[in-house]
N, C-alpha and C positions, 0 to 999 in steps of 0.2 A: 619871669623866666622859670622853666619847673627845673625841678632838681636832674632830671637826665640830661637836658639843654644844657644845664649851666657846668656840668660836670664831664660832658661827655670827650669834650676832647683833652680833657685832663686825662681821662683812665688811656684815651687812645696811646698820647706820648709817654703816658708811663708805662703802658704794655710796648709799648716798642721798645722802650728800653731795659725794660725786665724780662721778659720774655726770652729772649737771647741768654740775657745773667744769668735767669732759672737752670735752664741747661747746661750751661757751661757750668753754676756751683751743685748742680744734680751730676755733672761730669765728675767733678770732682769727689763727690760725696761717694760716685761708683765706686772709686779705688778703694775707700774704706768696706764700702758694703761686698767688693767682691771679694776682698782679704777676708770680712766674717763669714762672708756664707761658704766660700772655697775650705776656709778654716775649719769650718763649724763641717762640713758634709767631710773634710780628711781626721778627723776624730771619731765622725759618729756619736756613738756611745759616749765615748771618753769627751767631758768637756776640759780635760785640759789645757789641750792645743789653742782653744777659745778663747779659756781664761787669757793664757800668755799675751795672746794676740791683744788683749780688752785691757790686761794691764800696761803693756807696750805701748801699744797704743796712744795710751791716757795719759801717759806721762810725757810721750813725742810731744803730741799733739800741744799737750800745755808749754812747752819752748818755743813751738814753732807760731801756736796762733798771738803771742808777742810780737815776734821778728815780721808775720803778715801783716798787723796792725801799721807797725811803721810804714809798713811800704802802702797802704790804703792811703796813708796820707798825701800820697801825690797827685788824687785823683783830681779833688778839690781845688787846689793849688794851677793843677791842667785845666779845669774846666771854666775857672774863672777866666783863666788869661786865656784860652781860646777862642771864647766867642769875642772880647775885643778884638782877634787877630795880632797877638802879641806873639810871634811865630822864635822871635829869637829868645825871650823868655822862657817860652817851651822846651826850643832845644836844649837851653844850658839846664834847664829842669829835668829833662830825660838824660842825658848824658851824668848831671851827679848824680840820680838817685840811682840807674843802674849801677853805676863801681861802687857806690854806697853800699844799696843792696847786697852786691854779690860778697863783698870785705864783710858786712855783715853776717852773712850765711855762712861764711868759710869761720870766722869768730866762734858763730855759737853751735854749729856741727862739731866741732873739736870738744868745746864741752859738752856739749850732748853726749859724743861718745865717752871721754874722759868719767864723765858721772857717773856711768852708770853702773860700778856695784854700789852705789848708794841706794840703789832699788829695795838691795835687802833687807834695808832698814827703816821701810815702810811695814812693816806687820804682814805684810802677805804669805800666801803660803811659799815653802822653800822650794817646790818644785814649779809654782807658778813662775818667779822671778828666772829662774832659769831657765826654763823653756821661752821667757819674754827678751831676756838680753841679748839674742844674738839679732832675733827680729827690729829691736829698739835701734841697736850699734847702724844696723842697713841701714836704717831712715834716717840716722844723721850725715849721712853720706848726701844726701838728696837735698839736702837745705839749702848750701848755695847755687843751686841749679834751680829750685823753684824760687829763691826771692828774684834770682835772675830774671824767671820769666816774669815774675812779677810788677817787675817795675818796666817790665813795656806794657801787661796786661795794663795796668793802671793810668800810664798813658794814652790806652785807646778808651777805655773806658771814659776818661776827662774828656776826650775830642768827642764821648758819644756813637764811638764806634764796638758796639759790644756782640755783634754776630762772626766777626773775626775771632775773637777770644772763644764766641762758644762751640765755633768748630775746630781749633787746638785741641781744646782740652777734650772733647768726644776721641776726636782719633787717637789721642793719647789714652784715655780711659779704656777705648777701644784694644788699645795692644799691650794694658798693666794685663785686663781679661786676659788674654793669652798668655804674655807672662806668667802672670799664676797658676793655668794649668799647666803651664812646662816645670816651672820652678817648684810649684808646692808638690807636686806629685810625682813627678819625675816623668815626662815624659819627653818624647821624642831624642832619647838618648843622652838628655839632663838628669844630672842627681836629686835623687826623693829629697827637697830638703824642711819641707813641713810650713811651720812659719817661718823662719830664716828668707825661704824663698817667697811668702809675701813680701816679705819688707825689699828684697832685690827686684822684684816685679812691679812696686812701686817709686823707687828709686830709676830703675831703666825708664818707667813712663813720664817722670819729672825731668828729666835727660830731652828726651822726644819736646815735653812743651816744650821749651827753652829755645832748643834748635830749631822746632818750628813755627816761633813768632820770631825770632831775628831773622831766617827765612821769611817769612812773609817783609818788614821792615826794608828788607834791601830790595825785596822782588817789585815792589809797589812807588814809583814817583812821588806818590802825596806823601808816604809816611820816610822815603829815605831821606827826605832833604832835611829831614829831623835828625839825623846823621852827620850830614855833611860836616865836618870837621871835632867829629865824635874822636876822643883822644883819650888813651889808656894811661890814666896817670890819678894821684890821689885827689878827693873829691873836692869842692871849693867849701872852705867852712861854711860863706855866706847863703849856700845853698843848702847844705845841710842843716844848718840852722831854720831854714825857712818849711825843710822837711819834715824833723824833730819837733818843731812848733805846734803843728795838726797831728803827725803823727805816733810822737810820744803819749799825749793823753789817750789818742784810740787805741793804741798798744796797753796802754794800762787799764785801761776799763776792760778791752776783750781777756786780757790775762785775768783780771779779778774774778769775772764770768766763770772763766774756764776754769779756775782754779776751785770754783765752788764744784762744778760737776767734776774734776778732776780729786778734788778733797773725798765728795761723795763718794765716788769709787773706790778710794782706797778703804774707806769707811767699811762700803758695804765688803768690802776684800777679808773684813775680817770675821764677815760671818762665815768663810769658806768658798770652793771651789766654785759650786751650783749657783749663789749668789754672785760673784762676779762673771758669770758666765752669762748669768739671765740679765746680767745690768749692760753687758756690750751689746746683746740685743736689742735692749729697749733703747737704750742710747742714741743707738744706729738707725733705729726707727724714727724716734725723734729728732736726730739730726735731719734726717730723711726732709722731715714734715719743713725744720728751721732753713733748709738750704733757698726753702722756694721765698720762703721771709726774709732771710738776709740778701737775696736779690731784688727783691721789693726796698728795700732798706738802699741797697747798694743804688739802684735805680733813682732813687731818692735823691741821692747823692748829689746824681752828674746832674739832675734838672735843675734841683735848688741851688747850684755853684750856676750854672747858667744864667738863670733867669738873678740871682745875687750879682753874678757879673755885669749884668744888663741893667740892672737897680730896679727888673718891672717886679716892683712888690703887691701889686693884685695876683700878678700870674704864678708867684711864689707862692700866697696864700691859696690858691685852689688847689697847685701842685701838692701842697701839704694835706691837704681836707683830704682831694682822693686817693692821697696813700695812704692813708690811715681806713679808708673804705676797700681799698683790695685787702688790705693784711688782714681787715674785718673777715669779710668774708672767708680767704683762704685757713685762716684759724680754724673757723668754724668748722668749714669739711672736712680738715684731719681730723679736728678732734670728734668727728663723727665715725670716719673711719677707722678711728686708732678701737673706739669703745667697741663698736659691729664685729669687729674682725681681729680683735687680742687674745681668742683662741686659735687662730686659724694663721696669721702674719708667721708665729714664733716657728711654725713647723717648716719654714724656709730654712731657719739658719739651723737646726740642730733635729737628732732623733732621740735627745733625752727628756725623759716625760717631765722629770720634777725642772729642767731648766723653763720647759714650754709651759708647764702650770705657773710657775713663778711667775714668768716672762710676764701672763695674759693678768695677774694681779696687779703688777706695775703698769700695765698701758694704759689702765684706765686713768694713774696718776698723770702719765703723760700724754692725756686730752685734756687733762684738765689745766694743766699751763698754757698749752699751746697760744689763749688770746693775750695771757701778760707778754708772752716772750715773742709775739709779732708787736704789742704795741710799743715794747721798750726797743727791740731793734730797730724798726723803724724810724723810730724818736733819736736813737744814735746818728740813723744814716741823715736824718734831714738837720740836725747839730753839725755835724761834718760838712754839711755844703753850704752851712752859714758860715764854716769857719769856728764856729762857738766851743772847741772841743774842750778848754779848760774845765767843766762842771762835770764831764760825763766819769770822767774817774773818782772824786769824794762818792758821786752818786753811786756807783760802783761799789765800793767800799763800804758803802753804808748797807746796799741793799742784800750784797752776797757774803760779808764778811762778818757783817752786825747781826744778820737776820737771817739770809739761806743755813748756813751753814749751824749757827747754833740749833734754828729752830730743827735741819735734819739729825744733828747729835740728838737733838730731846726725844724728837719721836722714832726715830730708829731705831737707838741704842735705850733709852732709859725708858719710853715707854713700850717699847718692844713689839712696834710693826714692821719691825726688819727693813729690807728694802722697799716697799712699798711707805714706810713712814718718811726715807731718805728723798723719794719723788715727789711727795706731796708736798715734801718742805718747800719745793724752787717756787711751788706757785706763790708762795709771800714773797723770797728776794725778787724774782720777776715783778711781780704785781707792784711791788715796791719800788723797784728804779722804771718802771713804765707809768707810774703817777708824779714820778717828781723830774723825770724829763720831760713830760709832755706838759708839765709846766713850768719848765724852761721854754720850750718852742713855745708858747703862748706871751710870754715876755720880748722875748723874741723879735714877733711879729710884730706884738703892740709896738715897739720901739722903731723897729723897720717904718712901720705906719707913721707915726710924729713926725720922724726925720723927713 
């Protein structure tokens, strides 16, 4: 059998099920990218507005892709029992992780806002942190509205349904767009309010998901009777336990992640304004490139809980082979793109020269992670659909806490390539937890195989 034969209808089921993801977390990733560039064109000149938003930003972000992690782990848990047709499993599964989810959003948007002059005590500069806290305070408003959505998004995504999710999140992303020019600029008889008014234009369009996938749930037969006898009252331990289980470790691994490029940031904050300003860029860029990987990953997911639910372990084995050949590939053309086009991307988001020369030094850094940070995501998302998530967090630890982060102090700060030394570091913690997962999923398998 030749390698296109044997392969072929693997890539077909995982572009069906990635292809949808892509967009709906490129949906996602809009909101950020229309905050930087809305941000970055209402400054011009001035990168301060920028700054605020990149340190805002960074530190949102690092609360909330914890509280996301948890709620990821429903998906697994849905996709196993689905394809047996374990319908009543399901429901009590959707019904406690939503009030879960939502008690948990409403928990840590409190402290999110409560925290935050603690910002100042990050080494940044004093007018960054100021211009960032009113932006930062909006987005924790939004928390228990997005894990809300999230724990039906993660419902459908388990059953395999992921083109409902990625038309949510479009029309939503769709009308943060608009928000943002009324809120950041003031128009149509709204007040000028700068970033402040990102962060409410982001919050109104996590409002919109929310109402429009419970809309969709009650409009739809197949997906209400997941409902039926849905009751407002505190969650069953025994399920949240079962949630916590998967979802705790992915929550800790993705915070460790995040907390390396969220470290980094503050790091490079302390070279000045231009450097955090050139790092939100590059950032956003390369989230850009991660979103279409962490749907590959995600995609990963629902197949391998599937074909794991069904016990066919050849058809999990291939499923795995050709994820790891999409995210090959996709690597590779960012990081073609990113190196072509690192003078030319940056003059999207800003008209400051020294941010855009900066900016185009850094993207070469970030082409060059891009194949560790497909093959370690990937290797998360197909861990999660064995169930296996206990390993992925030490790995974690080991690879972003022991290694990213010292090795970006060393060349940053003491050998003195600024932020570009900060970039180059990820490609060791990536490189590093994408060799010692993907030899976990090799253990894995073999084991799958004996049994």
């Amino acid at each position: 059998m030749t390698f296109w034969r044997k392969y072929k209808e693997q890539y077909r089921k995982n572009l069906a099920l990635s292809i949808p993801v892509v967009l709906t977390q490129l949906g996602q990733m809009l909101t950020q990218l229309a905050d930087t560039i809305m941000v970055g064109q209402y400054g011009g000149e001035n990168p301060l507005p920028l700054a605020a938003v990149s340190f805002g930003s960074s530190m949102a972000f690092l609360i909330l892709i914890g509280c996301i992690g948890i709620a990821l782990g429903l998906t697994p848990l849905i996709g196993e029992r689905y394809v047996r047709g374990e319908h009543e499993a399901c429901k009590s599964l959707l019904n406690n992780a939503v009030i879960f989810y939502t008690l948990l959003g409403l928990a840590v948007g409190a402290a999110q806002y409560a925290a935050s002059p603690l910002l100042y005590y990050l080494g940044q500069p004093e007018e960054v942190v100021t211009g960032a806290i009113p932006y930062y305070r909006m987005l924790s408003y939004s928390i228990p509205f997005m894990l809300c959505f999230f724990g039906f998004k993660s419902f459908l995504e388990g059953a395999g349904n992921t083109k409902t999710v990625m038309i949510i999140t479009l029309i939503a992303n769709i009308l943060n767009v608009i928000f943002n020019y009324l809120l950041i600029f003031g128009r149509g008889g709204l007040p000028e309010l700068g970033a402040e008014g990102a962060g409410l234009a982001t919050t109104l369009s996590r409002v919109a998901s929310m109402v429009l996938i419970i809309g969709y749930f009650l409009r739809h037969s197949r997906y209400r009777s997941y409902l039926n006898g849905f009751r407002l009252r505190l969650p069953e331990w025994q399920r949240v336990r079962q949630l916590l289980r998967i979802g705790l470790p992915i929550a800790g691994q993705m915070f460790l992640e995040s907390s390396a490029f969220v470290g980094t940031a503050v790091m490079i904050g302390w070279l000045g304004t231009v450097a955090l300003s050139a790092n939100q860029v590059a950032i956003t860029l390369g989230n850009c490139a991660f979103m279409v990987i962490l749907s590959i990953g995600s995609a990963a997911t629902i197949r391998i809980s599937h074909c794991y639910g069904e016990r066919n372990n050849e058809e999990l084995r291939l499923a795995t082979h050709a994820t790891y050949h999409l995210v090959l590939i996709w690597s590779l053309f960012a990081s073609l793109v990113f190196i072509l086009l690192r003078h030319d991307i940056p003059r999207l988001f800003t008209d400051n020269e020294e941010v855009i020369a900066l900016t185009a030094d850094m993207m070469f850094y970030v082409a060059l992670y891009q194949l560790w940070d497909g093959m370690q995501n990937v290797s998360v998302g197909i861990l999660r659909g064995l169930q296996d998530v206990k390993i992925i967090m030490p790995i974690a630890f080991i690879a972003y806490w022991l290694i990213n982060m010292p090795a970006g102090y060393l060349l940053g700060i003491t050998a003195q390539m600024g932020p570009s030394g900060f970039f180059l570091s990820y490609s060791f913690g990536l490189g590093a937890a994408a060799l010692l997962l993907m030899g976990r999923i090799r253990r894995d398998i073999r084991q799958l195989k004996k049994q």
